[in-house]
C-alpha positions in Angstrom: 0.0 0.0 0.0 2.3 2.7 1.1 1.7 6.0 2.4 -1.5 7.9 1.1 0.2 10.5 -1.3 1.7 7.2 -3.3 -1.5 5.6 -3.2 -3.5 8.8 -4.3 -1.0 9.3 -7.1 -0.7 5.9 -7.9 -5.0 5.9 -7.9 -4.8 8.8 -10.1 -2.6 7.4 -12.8 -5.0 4.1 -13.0 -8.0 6.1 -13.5 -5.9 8.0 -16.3 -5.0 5.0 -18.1 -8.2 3.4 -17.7 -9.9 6.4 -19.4 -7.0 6.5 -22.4 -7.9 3.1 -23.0 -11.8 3.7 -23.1 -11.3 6.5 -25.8 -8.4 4.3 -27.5 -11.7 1.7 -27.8 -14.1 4.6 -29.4 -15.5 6.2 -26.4 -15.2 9.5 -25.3 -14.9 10.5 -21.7 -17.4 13.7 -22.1 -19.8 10.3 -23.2 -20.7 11.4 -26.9 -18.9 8.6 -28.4 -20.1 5.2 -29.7 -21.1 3.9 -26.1 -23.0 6.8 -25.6 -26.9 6.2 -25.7 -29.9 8.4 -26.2 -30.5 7.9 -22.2 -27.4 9.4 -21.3 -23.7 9.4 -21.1 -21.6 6.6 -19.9 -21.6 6.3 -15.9 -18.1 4.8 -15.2 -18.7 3.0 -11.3 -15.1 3.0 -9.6 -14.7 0.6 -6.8 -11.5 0.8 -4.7 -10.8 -2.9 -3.5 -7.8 -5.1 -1.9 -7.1 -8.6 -1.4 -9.5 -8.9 2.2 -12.6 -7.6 -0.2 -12.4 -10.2 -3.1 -14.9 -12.4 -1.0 -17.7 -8.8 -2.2 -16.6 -9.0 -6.0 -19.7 -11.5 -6.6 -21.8 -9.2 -5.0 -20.4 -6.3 -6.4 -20.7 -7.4 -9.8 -24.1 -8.9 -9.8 -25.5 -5.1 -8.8 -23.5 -3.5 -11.3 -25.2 -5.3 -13.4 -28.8 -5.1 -12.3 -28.7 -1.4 -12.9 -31.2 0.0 -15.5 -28.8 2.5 -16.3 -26.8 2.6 -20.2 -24.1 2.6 -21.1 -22.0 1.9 -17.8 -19.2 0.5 -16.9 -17.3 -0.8 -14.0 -13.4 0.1 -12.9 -12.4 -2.0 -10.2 -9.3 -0.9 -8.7 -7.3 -3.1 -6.5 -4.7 -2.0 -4.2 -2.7 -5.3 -2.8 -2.3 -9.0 -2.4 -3.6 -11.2 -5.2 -5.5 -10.3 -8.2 -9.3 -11.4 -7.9 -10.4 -14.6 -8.6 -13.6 -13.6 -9.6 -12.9 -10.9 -11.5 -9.7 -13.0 -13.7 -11.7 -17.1 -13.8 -15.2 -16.1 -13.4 -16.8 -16.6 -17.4 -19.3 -14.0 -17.4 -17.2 -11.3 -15.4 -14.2 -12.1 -17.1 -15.2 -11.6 -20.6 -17.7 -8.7 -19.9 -16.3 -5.5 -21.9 -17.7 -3.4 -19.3 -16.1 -4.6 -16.8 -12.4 -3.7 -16.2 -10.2 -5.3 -12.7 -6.7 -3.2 -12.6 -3.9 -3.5 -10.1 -2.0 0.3 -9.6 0.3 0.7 -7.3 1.0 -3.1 -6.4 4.6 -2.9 -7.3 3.8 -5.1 -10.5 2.5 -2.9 -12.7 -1.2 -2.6 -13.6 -3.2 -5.9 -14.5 -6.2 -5.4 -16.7 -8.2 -8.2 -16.3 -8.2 -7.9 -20.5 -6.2 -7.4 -22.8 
């Protein structure tokens, strides 16, 4: 973890790269690109996690999911210990292009759960 500036910066930078890589896949972060709907913009939920919460990630993703709201997506962000085994084995939440699980600040490197 470190102390909170690190983790704030590191936080920062995730976020960052996470929204490069949305516009790199034809989004736009004002949400007036391709996933944009007539309902609205995209609604990006970010979920700080670590390695004691992995036990919420089913829970976390089935009411992501039940949301009426489109387009959204999910950003989970987790801080330390082992990636989530729900989030990189489970078959629906692992292929779900809404879905993204990243690892900043781990000291080895980000992990999106996809490529």
């Amino acid at each position: 973890p470190g102390d909170l500036l690190s983790v704030s910066r590191a936080w920062r930078e995730a976020v960052g790269r996470a929204r490069a890589a949305y516009e790199a896949r034809g989004g736009s972060a004002l949400g007036v690109g391709p996933r944009a709907s007539a309902r609205g913009p995209l609604v990006t939920c970010t979920t700080p996690t670590s390695h004691r919460r992995h036990h919420f990630h089913a829970q976390l993703y089935a009411s992501f999911c039940q949301q009426s709201w489109e387009p959204k997506e999910l950003l989970v962000l987790d801080t330390d210990g082992p990636p989530s085994p729900f989030f990189t084995e489970d078959p629906l939440a692992s292929t779900d292009p809404r879905a993204t699980f990243q690892r900043p600040g781990t000291g080895d490197g980000d992990h999106p759960r996809r490529p």
